[in-house]
Residue frames as a rotation matrix with the C-alpha (Angstrom) as fourth column:
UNK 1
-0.551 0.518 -0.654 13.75
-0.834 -0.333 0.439 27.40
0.010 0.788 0.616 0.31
UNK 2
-0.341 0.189 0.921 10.72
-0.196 0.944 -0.266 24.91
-0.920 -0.271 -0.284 -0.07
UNK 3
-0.435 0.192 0.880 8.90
0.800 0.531 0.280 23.35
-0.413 0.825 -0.385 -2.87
UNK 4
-0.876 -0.171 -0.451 7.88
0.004 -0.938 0.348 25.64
-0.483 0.303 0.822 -5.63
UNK 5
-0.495 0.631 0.597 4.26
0.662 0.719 -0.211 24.84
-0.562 0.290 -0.774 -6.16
UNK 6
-0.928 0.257 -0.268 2.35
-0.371 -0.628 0.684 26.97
0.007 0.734 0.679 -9.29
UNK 7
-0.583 0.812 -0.010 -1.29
0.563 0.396 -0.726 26.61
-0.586 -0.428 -0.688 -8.50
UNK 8
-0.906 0.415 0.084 -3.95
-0.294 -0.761 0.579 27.98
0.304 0.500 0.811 -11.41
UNK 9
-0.550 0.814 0.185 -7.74
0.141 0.309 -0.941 27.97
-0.823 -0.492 -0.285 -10.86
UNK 10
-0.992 -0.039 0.116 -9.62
0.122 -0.280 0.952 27.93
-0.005 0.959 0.283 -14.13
UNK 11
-0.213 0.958 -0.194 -12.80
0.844 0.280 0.458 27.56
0.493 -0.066 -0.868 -12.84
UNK 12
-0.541 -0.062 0.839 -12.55
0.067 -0.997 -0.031 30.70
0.838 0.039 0.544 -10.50
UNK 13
0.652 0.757 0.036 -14.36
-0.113 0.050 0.992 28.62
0.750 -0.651 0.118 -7.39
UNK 14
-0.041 -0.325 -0.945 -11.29
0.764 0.600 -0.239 27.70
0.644 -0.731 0.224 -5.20
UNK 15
0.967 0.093 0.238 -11.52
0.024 -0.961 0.275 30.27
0.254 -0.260 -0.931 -2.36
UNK 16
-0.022 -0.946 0.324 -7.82
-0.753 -0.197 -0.628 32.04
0.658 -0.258 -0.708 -1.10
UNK 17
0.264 -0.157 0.952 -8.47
-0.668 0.682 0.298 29.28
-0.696 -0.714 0.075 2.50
UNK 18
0.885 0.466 0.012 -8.87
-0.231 0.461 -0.857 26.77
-0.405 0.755 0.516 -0.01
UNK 19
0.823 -0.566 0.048 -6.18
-0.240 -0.423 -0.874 27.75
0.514 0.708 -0.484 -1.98
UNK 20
-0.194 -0.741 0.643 -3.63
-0.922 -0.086 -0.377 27.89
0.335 -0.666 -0.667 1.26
UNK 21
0.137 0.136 0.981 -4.62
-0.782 0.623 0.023 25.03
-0.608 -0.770 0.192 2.77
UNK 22
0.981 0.079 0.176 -3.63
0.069 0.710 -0.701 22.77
-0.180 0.700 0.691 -0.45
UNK 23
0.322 -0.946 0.047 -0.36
-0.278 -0.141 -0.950 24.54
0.905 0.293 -0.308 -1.02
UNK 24
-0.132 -0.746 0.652 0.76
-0.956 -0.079 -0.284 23.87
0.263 -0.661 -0.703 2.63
UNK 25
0.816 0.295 0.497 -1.05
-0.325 0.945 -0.029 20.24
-0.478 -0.138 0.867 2.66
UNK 26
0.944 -0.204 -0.258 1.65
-0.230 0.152 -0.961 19.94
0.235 0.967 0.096 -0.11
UNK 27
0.131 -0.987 -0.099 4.79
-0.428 0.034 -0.903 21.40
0.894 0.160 -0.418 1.13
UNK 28
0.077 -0.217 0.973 4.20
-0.971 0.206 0.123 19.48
-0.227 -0.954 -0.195 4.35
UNK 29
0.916 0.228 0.330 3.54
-0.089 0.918 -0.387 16.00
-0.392 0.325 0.861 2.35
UNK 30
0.328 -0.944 0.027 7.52
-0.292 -0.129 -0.948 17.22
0.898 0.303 -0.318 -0.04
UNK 31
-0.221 -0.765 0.605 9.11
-0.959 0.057 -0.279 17.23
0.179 -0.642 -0.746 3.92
UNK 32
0.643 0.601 0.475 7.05
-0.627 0.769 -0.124 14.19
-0.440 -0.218 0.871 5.00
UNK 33
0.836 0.098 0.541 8.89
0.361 0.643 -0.675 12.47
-0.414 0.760 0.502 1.74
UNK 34
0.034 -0.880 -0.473 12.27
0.182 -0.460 0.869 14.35
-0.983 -0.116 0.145 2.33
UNK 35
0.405 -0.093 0.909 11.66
0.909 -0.067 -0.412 16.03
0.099 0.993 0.057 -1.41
UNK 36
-0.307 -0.952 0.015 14.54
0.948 -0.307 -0.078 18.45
0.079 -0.009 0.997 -1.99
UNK 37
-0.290 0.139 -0.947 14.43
0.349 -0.906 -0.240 22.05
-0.891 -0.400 0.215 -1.44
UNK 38
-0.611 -0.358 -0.706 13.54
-0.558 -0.437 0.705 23.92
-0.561 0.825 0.067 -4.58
UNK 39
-0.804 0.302 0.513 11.77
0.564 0.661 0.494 21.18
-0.190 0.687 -0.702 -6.45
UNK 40
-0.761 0.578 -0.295 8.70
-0.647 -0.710 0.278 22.26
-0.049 0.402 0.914 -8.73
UNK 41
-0.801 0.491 0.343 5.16
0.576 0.789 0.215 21.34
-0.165 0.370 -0.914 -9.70
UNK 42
-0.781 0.541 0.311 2.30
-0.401 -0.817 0.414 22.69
0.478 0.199 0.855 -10.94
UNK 43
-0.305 0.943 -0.131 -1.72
0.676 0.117 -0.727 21.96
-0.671 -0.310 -0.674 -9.30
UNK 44
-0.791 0.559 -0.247 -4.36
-0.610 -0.752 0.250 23.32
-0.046 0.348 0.936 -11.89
UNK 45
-0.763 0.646 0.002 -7.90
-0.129 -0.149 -0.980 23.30
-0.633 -0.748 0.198 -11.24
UNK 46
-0.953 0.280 -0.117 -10.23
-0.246 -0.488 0.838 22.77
0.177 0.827 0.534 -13.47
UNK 47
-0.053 0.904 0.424 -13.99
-0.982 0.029 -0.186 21.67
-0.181 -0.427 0.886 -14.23
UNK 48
0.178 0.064 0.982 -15.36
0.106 0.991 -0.084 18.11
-0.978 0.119 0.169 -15.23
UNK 49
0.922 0.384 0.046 -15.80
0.047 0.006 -0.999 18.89
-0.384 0.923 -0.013 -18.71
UNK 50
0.411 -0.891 -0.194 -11.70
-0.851 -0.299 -0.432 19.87
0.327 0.342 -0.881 -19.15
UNK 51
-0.651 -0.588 0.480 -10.50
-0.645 0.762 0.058 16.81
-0.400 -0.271 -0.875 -17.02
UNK 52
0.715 0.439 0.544 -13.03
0.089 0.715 -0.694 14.85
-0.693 0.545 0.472 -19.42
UNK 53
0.937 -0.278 -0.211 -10.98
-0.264 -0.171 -0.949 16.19
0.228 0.945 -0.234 -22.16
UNK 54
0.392 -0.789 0.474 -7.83
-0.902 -0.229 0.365 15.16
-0.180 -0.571 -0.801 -20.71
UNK 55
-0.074 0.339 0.938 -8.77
-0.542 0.776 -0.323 12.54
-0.837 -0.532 0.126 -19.43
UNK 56
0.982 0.188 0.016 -9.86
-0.058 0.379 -0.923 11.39
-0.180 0.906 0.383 -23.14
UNK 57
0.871 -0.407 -0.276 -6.65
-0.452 -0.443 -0.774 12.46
0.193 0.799 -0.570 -24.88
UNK 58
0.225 -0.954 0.200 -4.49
-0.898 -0.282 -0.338 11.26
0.378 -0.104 -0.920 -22.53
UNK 59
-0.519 -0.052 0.853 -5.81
-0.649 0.673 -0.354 8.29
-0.555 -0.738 -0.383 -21.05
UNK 60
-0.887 0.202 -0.416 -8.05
-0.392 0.153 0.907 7.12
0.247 0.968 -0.056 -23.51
UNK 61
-0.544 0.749 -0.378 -10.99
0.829 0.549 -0.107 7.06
0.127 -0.372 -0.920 -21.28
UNK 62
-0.638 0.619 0.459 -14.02
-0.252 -0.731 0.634 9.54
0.728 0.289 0.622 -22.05
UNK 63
0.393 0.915 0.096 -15.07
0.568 -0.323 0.757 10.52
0.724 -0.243 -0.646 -19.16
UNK 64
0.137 -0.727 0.673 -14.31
-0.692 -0.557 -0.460 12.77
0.709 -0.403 -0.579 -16.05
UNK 65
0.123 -0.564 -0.816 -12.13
0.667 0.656 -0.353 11.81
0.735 -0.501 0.457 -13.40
UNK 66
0.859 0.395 -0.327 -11.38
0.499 -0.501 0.707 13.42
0.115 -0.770 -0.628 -10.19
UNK 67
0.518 -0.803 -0.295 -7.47
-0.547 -0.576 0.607 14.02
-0.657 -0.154 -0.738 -10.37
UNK 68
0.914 -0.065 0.401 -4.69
0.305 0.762 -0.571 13.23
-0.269 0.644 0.716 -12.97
UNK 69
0.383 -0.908 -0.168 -0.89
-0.260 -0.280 0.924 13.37
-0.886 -0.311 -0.344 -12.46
UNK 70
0.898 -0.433 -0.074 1.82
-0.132 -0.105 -0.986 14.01
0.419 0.895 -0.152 -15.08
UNK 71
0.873 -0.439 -0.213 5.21
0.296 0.129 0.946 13.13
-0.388 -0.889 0.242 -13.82
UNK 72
0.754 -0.525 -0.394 8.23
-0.656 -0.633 -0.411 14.74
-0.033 0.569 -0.822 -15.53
UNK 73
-0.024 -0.993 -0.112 10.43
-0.989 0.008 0.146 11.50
-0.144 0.114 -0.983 -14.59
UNK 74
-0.219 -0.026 0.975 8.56
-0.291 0.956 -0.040 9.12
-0.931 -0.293 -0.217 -16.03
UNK 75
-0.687 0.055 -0.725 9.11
-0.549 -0.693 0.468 8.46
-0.477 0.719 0.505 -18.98
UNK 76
0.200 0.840 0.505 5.96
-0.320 0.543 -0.776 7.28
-0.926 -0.006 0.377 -21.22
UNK 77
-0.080 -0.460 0.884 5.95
0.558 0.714 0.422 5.63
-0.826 0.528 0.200 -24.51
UNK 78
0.112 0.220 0.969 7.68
0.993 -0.066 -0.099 7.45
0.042 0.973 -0.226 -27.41
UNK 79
0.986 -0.148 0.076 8.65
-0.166 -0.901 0.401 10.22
0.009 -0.408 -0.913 -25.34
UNK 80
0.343 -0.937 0.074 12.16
0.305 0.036 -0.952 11.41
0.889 0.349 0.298 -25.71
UNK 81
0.054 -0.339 -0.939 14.65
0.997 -0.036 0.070 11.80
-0.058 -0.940 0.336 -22.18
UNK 82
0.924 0.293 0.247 14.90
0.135 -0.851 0.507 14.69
0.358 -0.435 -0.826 -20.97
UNK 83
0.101 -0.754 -0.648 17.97
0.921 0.318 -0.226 15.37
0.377 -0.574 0.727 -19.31
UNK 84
0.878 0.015 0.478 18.51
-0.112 -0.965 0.236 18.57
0.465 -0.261 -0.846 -16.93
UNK 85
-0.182 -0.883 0.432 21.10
-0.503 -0.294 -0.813 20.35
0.845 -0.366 -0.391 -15.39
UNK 86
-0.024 -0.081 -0.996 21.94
0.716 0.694 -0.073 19.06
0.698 -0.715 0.042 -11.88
UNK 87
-0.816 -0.069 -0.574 21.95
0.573 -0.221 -0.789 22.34
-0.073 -0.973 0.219 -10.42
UNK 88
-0.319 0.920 0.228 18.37
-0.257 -0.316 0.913 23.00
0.912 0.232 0.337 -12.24
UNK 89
-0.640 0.185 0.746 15.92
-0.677 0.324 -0.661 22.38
-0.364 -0.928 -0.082 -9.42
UNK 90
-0.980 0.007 0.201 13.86
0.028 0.995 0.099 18.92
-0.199 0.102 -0.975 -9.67
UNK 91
-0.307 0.926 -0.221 10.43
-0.925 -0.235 0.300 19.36
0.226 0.297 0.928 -12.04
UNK 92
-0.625 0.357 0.694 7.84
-0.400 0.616 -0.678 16.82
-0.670 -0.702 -0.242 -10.21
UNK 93
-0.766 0.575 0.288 5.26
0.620 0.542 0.568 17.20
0.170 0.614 -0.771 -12.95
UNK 94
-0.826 0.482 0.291 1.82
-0.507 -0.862 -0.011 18.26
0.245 -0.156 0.957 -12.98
UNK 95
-0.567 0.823 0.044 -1.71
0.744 0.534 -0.402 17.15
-0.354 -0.195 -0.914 -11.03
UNK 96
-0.667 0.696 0.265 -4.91
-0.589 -0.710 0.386 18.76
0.457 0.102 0.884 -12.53
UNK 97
-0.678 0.725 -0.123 -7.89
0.441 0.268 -0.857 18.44
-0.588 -0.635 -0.501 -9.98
UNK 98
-0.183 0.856 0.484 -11.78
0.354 -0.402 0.845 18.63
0.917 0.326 -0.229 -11.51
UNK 99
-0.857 0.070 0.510 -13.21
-0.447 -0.594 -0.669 20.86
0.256 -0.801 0.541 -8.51
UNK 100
-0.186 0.897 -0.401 -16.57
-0.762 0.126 0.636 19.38
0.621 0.423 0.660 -9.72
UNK 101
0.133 0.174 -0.976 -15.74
0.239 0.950 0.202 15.89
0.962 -0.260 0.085 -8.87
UNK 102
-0.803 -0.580 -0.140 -14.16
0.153 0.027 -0.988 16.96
0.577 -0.814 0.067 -5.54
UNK 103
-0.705 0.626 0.333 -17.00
-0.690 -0.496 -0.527 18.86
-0.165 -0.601 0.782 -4.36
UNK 104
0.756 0.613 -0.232 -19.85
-0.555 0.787 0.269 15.41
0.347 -0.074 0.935 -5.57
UNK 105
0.185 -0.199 -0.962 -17.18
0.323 0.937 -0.132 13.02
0.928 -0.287 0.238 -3.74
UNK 106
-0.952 -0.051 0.301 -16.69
-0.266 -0.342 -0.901 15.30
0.149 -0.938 0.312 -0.54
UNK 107
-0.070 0.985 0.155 -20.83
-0.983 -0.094 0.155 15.26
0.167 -0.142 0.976 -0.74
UNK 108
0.515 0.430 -0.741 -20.81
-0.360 0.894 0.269 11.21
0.778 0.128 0.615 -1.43
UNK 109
-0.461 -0.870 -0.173 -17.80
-0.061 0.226 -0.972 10.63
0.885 -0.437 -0.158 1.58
UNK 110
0.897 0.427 -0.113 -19.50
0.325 -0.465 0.823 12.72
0.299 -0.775 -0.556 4.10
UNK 111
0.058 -0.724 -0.687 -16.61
0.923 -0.224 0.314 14.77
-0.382 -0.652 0.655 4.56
UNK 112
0.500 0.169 -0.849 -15.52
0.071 -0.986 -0.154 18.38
-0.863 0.016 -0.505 3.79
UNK 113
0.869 -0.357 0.342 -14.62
0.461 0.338 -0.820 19.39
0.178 0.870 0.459 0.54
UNK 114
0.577 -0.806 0.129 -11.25
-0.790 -0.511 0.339 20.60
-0.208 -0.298 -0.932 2.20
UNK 115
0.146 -0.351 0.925 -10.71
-0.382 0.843 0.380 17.18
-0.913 -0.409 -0.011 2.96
UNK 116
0.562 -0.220 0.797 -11.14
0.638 0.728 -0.250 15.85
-0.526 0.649 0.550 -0.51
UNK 117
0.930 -0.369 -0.005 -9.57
-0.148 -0.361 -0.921 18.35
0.338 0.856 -0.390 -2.27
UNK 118
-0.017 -0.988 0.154 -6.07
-0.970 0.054 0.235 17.83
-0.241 -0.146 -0.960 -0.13
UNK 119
0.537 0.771 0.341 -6.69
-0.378 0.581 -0.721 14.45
-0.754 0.258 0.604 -0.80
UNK 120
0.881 0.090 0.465 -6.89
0.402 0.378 -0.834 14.61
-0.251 0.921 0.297 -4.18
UNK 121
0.556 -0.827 -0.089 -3.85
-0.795 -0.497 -0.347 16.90
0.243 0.263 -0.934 -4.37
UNK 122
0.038 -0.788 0.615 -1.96
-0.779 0.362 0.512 14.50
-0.626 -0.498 -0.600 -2.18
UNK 123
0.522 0.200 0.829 -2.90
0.366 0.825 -0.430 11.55
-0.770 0.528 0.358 -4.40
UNK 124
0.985 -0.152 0.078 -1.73
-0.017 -0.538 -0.843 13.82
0.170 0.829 -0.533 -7.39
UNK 125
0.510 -0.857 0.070 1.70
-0.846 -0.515 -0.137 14.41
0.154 0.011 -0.988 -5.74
UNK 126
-0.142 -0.775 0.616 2.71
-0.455 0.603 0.655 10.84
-0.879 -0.187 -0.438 -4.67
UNK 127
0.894 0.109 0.435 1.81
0.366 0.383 -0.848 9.79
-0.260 0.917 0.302 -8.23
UNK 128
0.893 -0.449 0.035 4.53
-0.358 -0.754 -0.552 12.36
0.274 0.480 -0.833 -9.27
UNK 129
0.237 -0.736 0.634 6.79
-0.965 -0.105 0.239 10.79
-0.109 -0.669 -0.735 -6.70
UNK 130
-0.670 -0.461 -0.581 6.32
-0.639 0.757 0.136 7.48
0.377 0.462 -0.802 -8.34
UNK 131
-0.668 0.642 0.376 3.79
-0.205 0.327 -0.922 5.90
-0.715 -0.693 -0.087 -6.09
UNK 132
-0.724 0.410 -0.555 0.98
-0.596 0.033 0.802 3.97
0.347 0.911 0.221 -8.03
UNK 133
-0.163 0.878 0.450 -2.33
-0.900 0.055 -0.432 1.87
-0.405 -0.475 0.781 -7.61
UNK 134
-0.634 -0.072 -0.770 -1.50
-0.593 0.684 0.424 -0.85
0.496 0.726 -0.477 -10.64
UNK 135
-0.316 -0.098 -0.944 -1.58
-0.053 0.995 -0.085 -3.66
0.947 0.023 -0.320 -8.19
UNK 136
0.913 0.318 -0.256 -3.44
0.243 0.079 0.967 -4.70
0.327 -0.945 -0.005 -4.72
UNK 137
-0.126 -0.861 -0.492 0.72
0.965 0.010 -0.264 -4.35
0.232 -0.508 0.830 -3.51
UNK 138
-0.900 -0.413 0.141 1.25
0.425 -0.902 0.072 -0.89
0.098 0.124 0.987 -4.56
UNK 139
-0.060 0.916 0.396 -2.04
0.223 -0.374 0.900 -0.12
0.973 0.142 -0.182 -3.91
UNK 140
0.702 -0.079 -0.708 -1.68
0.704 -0.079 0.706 -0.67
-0.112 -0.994 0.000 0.02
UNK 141
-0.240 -0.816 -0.526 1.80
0.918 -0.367 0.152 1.16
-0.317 -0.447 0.837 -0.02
UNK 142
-0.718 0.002 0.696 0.59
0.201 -0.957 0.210 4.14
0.666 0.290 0.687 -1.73
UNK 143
0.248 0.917 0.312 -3.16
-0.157 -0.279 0.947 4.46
0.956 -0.284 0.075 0.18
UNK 144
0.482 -0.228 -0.846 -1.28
0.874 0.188 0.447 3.81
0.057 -0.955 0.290 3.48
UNK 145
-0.532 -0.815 -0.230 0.94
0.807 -0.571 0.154 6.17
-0.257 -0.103 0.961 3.00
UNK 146
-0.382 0.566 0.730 -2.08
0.130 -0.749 0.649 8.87
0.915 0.343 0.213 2.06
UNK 147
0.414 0.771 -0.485 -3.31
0.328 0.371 0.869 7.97
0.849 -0.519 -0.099 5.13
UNK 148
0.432 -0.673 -0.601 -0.43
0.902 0.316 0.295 8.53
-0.009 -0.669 0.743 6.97
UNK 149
-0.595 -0.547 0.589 0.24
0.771 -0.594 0.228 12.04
0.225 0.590 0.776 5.82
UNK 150
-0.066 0.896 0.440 -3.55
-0.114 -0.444 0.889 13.12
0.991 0.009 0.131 6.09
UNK 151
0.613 0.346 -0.711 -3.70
0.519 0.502 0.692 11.85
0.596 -0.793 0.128 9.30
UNK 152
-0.274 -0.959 -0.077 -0.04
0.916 -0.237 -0.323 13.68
0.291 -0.159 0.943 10.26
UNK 153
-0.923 -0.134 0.360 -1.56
0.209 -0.961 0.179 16.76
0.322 0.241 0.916 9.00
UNK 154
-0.913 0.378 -0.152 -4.92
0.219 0.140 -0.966 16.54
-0.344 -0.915 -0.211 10.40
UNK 155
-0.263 0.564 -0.782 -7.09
-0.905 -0.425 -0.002 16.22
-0.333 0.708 0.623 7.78
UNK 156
-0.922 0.225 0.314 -8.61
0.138 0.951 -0.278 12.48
-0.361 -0.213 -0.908 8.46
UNK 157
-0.680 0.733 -0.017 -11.48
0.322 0.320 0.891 10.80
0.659 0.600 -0.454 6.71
UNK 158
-0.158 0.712 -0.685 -13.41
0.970 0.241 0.025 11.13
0.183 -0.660 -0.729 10.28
């Protein structure tokens, strides 16, 4: 069994390639990162205007953004533990991607908007996995390690 990924499109633009080519960008990034069989996450799609609203509510910054990860095992402030079963399977969280932004930063990149949208997924999922950007440190170790994946999987900047 591999990762259980729950993919919605609210916007109605991703096409079915599109679609496939994000969910396996995924479960190849989960092996990549020896994440267990079985583990979950969602990926939902949206426009600029929703990941503005998000984005607001959750971050406390009014405007859109391009991708924005929810991690189930981290815990934020004022949030009560969780605890699951051990033989539940392992909830990652959730990334919601603006298509919008993907498709005006695939345009500003020069690249395809395949390319950013796995990307942005991938960026979504090692957030989930704990990976972060805080600091110039963790900044290299996470954006190396995007690199290193994308590159794996064949879906380079060039």
């Amino acid at each position: 069994m591999m990762m259980e990924i729950d993919m919605l499109d609210e916007t109605s633009r991703l096409t079915d390639e599109q679609w496939k080519d994000i969910k396996d960008l995924l479960i190849f990034a989960a092996d990549k990162e020896s994440i267990q069989s079985g583990a979950e996450l969602s990926v939902t799609f949206v426009d600029d205007e929703k990941i503005q609203e998000i984005n607001r509510e959750y971050r406390e910054k009014d405007r859109p953004t391009d991708v924005i990860s929810f991690p189930m095992e981290e815990m934020g402030e004022g949030e009560i533990e969780i605890h699951y079963d051990e033989e539940a399977p392992r909830m990652l969280g959730d990334i919601i991607i603006s298509i919008q932004r993907a498709e005006v930063q695939a345009e500003e990149y020069g690249h395809s908007v395949k390319r950013e949208l796995g990307f942005l997924a991938l960026h979504g999922l090692l957030h989930l996995l704990g990976y972060d950007h805080e600091n110039e440190t963790d900044e290299k170790v996470m954006f190396d390690k995007q690199k290193e994946i994308l590159d794996a999987y064949g879906l380079s900047r060039s």
